[in-house]
C-alpha positions as CSV (number, residue, x, y, z in Angstrom):
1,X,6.3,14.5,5.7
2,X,7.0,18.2,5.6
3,X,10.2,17.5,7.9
4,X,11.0,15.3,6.3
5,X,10.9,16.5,2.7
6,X,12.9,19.4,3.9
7,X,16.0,17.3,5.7
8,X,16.4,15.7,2.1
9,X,16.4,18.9,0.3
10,X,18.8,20.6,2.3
11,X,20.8,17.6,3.2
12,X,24.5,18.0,3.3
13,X,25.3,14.6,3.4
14,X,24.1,10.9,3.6
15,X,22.9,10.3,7.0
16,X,20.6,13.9,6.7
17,X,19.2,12.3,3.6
18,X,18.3,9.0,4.7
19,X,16.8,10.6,8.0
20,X,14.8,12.9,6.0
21,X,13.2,9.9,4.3
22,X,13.0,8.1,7.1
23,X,10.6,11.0,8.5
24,X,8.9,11.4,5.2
25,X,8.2,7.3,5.4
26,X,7.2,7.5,8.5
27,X,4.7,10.5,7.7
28,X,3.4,8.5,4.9
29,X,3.1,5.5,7.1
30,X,0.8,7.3,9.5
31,X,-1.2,8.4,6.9
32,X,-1.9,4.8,5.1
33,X,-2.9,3.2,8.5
34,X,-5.4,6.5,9.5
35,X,-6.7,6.5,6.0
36,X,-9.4,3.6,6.3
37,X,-11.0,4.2,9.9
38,X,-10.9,8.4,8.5
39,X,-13.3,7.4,5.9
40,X,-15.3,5.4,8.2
41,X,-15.6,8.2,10.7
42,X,-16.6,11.2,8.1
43,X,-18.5,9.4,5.0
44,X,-20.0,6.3,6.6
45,X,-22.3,5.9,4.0
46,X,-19.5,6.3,1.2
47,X,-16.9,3.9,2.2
48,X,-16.5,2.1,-0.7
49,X,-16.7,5.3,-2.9
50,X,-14.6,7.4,-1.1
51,X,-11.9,4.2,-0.6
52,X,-11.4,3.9,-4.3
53,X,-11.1,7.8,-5.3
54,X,-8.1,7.9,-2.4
55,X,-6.9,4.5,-3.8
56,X,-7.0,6.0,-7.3
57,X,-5.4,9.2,-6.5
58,X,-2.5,7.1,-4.4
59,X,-1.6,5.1,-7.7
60,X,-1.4,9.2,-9.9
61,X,0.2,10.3,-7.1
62,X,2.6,7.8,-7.0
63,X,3.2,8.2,-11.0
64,X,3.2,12.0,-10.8
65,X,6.4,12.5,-9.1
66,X,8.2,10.2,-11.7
67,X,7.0,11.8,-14.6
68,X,8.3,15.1,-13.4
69,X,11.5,14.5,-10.9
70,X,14.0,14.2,-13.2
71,X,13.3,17.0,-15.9
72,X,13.2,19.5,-12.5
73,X,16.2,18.3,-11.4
74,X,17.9,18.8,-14.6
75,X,16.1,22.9,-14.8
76,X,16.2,24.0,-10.9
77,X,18.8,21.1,-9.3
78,X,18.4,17.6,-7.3
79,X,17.2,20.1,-4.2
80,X,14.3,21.9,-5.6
81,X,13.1,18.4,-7.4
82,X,12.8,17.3,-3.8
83,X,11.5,20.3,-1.5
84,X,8.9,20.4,-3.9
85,X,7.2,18.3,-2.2
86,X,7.0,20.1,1.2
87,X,4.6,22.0,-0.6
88,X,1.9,18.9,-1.5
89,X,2.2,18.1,2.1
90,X,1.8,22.0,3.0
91,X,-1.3,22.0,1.0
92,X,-2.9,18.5,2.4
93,X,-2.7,19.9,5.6
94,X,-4.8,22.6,5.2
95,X,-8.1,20.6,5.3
96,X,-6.9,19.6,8.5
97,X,-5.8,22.5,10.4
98,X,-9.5,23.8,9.6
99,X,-11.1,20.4,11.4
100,X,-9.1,20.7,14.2
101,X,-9.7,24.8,14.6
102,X,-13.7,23.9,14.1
103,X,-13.9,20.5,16.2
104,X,-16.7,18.2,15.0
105,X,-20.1,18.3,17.2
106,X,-19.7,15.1,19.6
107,X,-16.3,15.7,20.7
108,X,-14.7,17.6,23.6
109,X,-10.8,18.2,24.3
110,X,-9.6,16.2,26.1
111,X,-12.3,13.7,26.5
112,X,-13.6,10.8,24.4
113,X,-16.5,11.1,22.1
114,X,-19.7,11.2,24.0
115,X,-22.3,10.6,21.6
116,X,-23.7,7.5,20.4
117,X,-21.4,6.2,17.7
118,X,-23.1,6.8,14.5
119,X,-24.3,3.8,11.9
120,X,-22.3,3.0,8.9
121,X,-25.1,1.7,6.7
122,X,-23.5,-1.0,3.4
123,X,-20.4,-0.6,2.2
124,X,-20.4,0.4,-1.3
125,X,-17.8,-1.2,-3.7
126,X,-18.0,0.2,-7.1
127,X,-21.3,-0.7,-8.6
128,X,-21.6,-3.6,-5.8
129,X,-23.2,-3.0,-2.6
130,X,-22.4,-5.4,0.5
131,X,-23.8,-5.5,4.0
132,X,-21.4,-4.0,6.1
133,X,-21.6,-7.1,9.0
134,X,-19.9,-5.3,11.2
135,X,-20.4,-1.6,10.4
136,X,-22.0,-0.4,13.7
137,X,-20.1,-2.9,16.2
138,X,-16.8,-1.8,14.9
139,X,-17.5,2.0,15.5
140,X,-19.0,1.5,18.6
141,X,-16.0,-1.1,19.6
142,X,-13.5,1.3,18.9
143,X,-15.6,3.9,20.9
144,X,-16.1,2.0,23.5
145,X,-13.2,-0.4,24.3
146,X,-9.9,-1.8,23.0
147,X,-9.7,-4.6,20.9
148,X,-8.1,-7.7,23.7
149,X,-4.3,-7.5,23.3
150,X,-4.9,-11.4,23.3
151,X,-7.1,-11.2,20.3
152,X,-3.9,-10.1,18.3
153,X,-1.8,-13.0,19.7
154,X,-4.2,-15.2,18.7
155,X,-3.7,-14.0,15.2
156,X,-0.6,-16.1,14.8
157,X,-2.4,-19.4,15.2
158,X,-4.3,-18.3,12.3
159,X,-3.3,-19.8,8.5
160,X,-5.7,-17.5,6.6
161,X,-4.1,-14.5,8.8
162,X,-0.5,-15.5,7.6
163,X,-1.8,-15.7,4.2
164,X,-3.9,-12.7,3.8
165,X,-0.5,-10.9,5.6
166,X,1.8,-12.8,2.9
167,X,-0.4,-11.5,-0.2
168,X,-0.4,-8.1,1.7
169,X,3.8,-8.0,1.9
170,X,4.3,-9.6,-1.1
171,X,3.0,-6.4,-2.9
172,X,4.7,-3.8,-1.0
173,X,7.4,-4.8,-0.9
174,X,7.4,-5.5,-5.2
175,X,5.4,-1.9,-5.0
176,X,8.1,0.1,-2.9
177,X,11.9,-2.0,-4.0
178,X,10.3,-0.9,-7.5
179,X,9.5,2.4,-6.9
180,X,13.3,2.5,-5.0
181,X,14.9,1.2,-7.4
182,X,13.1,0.4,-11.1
183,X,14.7,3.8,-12.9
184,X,18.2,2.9,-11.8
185,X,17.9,-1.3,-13.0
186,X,16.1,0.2,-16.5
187,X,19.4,2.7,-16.9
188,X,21.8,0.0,-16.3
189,X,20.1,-2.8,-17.7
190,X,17.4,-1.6,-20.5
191,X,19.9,1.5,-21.4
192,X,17.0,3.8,-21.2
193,X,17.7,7.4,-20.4
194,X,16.9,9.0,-16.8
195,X,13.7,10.9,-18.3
196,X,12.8,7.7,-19.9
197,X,13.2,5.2,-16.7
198,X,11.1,8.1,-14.9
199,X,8.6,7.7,-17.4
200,X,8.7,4.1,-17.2
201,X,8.1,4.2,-13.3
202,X,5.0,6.1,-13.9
203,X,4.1,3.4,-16.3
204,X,4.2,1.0,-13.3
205,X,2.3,3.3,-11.2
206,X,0.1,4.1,-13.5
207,X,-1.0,0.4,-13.4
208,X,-2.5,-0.3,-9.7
209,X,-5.4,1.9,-11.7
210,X,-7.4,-0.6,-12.9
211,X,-6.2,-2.9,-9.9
212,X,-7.5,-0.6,-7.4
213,X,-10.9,-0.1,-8.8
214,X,-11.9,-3.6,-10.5
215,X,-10.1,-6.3,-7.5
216,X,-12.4,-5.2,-4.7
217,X,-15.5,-5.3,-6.6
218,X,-14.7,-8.6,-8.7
219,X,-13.6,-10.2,-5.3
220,X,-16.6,-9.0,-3.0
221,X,-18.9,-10.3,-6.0
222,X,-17.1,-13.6,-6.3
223,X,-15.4,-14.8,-2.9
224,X,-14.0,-17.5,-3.9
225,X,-12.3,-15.7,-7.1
226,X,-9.7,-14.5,-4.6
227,X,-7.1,-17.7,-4.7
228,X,-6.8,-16.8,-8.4
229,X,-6.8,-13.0,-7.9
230,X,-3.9,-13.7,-5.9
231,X,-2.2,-16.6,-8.3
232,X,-2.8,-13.6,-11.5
233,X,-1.3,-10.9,-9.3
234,X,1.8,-13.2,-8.5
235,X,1.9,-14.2,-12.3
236,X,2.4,-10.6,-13.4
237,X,5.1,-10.1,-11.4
238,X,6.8,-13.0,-12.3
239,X,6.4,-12.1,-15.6
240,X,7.7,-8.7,-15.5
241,X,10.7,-9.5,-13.2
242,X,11.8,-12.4,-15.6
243,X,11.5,-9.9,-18.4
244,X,13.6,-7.6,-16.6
245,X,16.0,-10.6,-16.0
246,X,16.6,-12.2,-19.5
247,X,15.6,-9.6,-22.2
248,X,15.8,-6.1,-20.4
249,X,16.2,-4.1,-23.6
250,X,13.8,-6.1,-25.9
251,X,10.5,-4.8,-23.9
252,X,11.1,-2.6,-20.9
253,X,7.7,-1.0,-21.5
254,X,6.6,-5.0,-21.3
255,X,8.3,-6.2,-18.4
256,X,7.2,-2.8,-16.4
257,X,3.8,-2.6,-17.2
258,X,3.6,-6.4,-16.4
259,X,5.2,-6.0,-13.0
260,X,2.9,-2.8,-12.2
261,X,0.0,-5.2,-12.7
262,X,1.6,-7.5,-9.6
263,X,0.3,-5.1,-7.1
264,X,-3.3,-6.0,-7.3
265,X,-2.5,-7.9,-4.2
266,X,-2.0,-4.9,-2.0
267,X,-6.6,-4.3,-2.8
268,X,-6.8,-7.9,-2.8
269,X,-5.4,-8.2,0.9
270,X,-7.6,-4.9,2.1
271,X,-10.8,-6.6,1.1
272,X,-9.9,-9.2,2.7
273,X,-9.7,-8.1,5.9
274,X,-13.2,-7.8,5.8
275,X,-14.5,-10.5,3.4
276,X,-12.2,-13.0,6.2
277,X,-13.3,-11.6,9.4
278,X,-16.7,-11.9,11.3
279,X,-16.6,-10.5,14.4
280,X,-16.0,-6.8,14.8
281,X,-13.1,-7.3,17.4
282,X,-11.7,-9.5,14.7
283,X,-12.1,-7.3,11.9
284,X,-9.5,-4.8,13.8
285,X,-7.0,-7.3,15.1
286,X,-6.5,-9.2,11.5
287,X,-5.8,-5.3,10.1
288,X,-3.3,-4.1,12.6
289,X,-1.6,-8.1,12.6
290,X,-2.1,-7.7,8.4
291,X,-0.5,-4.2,8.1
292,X,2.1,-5.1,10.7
293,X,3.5,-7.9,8.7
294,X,3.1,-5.8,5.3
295,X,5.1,-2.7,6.2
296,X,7.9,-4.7,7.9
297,X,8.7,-6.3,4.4
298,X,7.8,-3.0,2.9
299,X,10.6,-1.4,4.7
300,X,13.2,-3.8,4.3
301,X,12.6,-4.6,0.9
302,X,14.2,-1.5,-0.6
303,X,17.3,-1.6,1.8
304,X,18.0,-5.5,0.9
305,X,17.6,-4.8,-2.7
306,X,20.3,-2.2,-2.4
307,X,22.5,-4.6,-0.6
308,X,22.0,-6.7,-2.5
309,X,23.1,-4.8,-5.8
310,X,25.8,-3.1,-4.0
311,X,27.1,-6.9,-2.6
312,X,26.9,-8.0,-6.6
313,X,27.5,-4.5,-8.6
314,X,24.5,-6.3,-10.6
315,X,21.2,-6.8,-10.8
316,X,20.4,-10.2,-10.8
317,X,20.6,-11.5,-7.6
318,X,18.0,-8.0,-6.3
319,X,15.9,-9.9,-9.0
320,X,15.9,-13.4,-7.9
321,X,15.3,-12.2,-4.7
322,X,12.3,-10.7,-5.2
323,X,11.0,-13.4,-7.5
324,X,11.9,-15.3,-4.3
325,X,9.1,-13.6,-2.5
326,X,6.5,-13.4,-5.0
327,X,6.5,-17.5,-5.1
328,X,5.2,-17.6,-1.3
329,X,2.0,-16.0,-2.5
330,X,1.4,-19.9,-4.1
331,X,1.0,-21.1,-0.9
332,X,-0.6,-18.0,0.9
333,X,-3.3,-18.9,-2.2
334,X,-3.6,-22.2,-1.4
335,X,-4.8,-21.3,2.0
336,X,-7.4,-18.8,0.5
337,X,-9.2,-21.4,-1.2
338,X,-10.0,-23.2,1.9
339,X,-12.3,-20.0,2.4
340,X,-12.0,-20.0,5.8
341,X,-12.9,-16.6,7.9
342,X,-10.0,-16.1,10.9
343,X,-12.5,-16.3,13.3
344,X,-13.2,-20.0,13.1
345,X,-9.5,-20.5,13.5
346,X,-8.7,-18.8,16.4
């Protein structure tokens, strides 16, 4: 991230800026998929706690940057507004440096961990407290052995696996072609300023808030509440893209904070993963096949937006498209009520 963050600062044309975000993507990337099995391995007992607070401070952190990006930019210049940055990721790896200088008790260079892998106890969702099934045999799988290559095969065969990944991609890619692109549709079609489509982007930030710390608890309470979790979160961004499609100007506030709602499927799909899995083996095959599918549609759904505006010098078409992929969450939905675990269809 810090590379990368520094390529697009001192970028001197297009291709250095897109690598540089390419390498600050990627950086971000790695950090998303360590993030679970991290809090796993150094607050077993405060998974659920510790998941939210970093789920939290991922929706502020997403707004933060809005609020502030453009009124830099207009005081110090485009370059400082995005080297910035360097110094966030500077400063988050700190903590780290200092693990890696002290080494944890338990593990030796070069060599894997030799003591006994440690007990997770319950997983703790907001006020709601679950048995963690498959707490201890997923620590001691991962410490032990590899999860079968032909586990994750198998994952194709499995309907609640396609729709747990379809709910999963559906809200990144609404969350990142948003966060892409949101300011520049508001400016052309809302007629808002810069400072105010910034502000507006935090707005839709601001709104996976709530998701993030109400949908895992509501859903691990009420199982079968998940098909229409997943119909809401699809009706809130249908909402807020038809908004942004008709009557731009009348509620952009509206239409924005409606859309930011849409990503309660990105929480939705991560409890899933373990609300749909039994076996520990499982459990980690359904994640990486789950993520897999998520960040592929993640990544292109910024680049085919732009094309797609570029192709039509409008908006319209970016916005049917991506109304396009919300409606495959009906479906995916569909599937979930069957409340079927991936196991039993493998």
């Amino acid at each position: 991230m810090m590379l990368g963050h520094l390529f697009r600062a001192v970028a001197p044309e297009q291709v250095t800026l897109v690598l540089g975000t390419v390498l600050a993507l990627l950086g971000v990337g790695i950090g998303n998929v360590l993030l679970p099995p991290i809090v796993r391995r150094y607050f077993p007992d405060r998974v659920g706690l510790i998941t939210s607070l970093y789920a939290t401070l991922m929706s502020v952190s997403t707004a933060v940057p809005a609020l502030v990006a453009v009124p830099v930019a207009d005081t110090a210049g485009w370059r400082v507004s995005l080297a910035m940055w360097l110094l966030v990721s500077l400063v988050a790896a700190v903590p780290w440096v200092g693990i890696l200088l002290r080494r944890r008790p338990g593990w030796h260079a070069g060599s894997a961990r030799s003591v006994e892998p440690e007990r997770t106890g319950p997983i703790e969702l907001g006020a709601i407290e679950l048995g963690d099934v498959q707490s201890a045999g997923a620590t001691a799988a991962l410490a032990r052995r590899a999860v079968p290559a032909r586990r994750g095969r198998r994952m194709l065969r499995s309907p609640t696996a396609w729709a747990i990944s379809v709910t999963f991609g559906s809200a990144s890619l609404g969350a990142y072609a948003c966060i892409a692109w949101l300011p520049q549709l508001l400016v052309d079609r809302a007629g808002v300023s810069e400072a105010d489509a910034g502000a507006l982007l935090a707005l839709y930030a601001f709104m996976g808030f709530p998701a993030g710390l109400l949908v895992p608890v509501l859903v691990a309470r009420f199982p079968r509440g998940a098909t229409w979790m997943a119909l809401l979160g699809a009706v809130f961004f249908v909402v807020g893209y038809v908004g942004l499609l008709v009557a731009p100007a009348a509620a952009p506030a509206a239409w924005v904070a409606s859309a930011g709602l849409g990503p309660m499927l990105f929480p939705l799909a991560l409890v899933l993963i373990n609300l749909r899995s039994a076996a520990p083996g499982t459990t980690i095959a359904l994640s990486g096949f789950v993520q897999t599918a998520g960040y592929i549609l993640a990544a292109i759904g910024p680049f085919v937006v732009g094309l797609l505006h570029d192709a039509t010098s409008a908006w319209t078409v970016p916005l049917v498209f991506m109304l396009a992929v919300v409606v495959l969450v009906v479906p995916a939905a569909g599937i979930l009520a069957r409340g079927r675990t991936v196991d039993s269809e493998l």
